[in-house]
N, C-alpha and C positions, 0 to 999 in steps of 0.2 A: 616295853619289854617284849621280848619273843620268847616264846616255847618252842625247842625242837624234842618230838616226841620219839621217843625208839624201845620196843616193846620186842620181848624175845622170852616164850611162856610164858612163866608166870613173874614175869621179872620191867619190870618198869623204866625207862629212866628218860628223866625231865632236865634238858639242858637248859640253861636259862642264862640271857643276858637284857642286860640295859637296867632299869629301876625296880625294883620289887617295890613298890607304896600303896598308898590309898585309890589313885587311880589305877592299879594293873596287877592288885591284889586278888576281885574279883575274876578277872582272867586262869588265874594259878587256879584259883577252889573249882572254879567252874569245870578244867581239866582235868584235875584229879579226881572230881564228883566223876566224872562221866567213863575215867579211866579205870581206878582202883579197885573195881569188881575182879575179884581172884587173882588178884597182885599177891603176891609175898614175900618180891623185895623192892622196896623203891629205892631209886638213887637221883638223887638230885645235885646236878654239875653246877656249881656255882661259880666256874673258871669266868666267865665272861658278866656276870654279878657284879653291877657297880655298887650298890643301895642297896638296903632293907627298913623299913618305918614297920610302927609297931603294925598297920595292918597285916602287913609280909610275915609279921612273928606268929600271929595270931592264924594264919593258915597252914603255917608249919606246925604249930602246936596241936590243929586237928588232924592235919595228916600224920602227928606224931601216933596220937590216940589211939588212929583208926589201924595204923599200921602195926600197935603194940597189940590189937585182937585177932589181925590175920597175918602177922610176918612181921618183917623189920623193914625199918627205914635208916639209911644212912645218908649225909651232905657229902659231896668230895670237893676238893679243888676251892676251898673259903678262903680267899684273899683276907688282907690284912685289916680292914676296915671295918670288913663285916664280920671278924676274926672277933674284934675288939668289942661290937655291937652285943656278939653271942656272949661276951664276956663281963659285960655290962651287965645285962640283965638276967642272967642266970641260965642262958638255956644252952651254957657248954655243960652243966648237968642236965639236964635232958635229952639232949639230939646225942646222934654216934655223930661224930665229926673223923672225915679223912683225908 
């Protein structure tokens, strides 16, 4: 998986492609640990997102958290696979999807 990062104030946003898993999960947290200090919107491009396993779910659910204390967080661009994933397991109530 690759992260392209692009930051503009206070505004975040995490382009992502190749596998979101258990191998390239810690990658994502480790990013957003180090980025999200006085973030207040994060946006995360999911155009180029092949996968998500539940690792991947489980780090969007803390940056859901952290982002519901200091601003929002929204997905853009969720193909259909991981459309379906979000929908599976419940977290098209949780996340803003766009």
């Amino acid at each position: 998986m690759t992260i392209v990062k692009a930051e503009k104030e206070a505004a975040l946003e995490l382009a992502l492609s190749g596998r979101l898993d258990t191998t390239t999960a810690p990658d994502l947290e480790k990013t957003l640990k180090e980025s999200l200090d006085g973030v207040r919107e994060l946006t995360l491009d999911f155009q180029s997102l092949d996968y998500i396993s539940s690792a991947g779910l489980r780090v969007l659910l803390a940056a859901q958290k952290q982002m519901n204390k200091q601003g929002s967080m929204k997905i853009v661009h969720v193909g259909e696979t991981i459309m379906e994933i979000f929908e599976v397991t419940g977290f098209m109530d949780i996340l803003t999807l766009e």
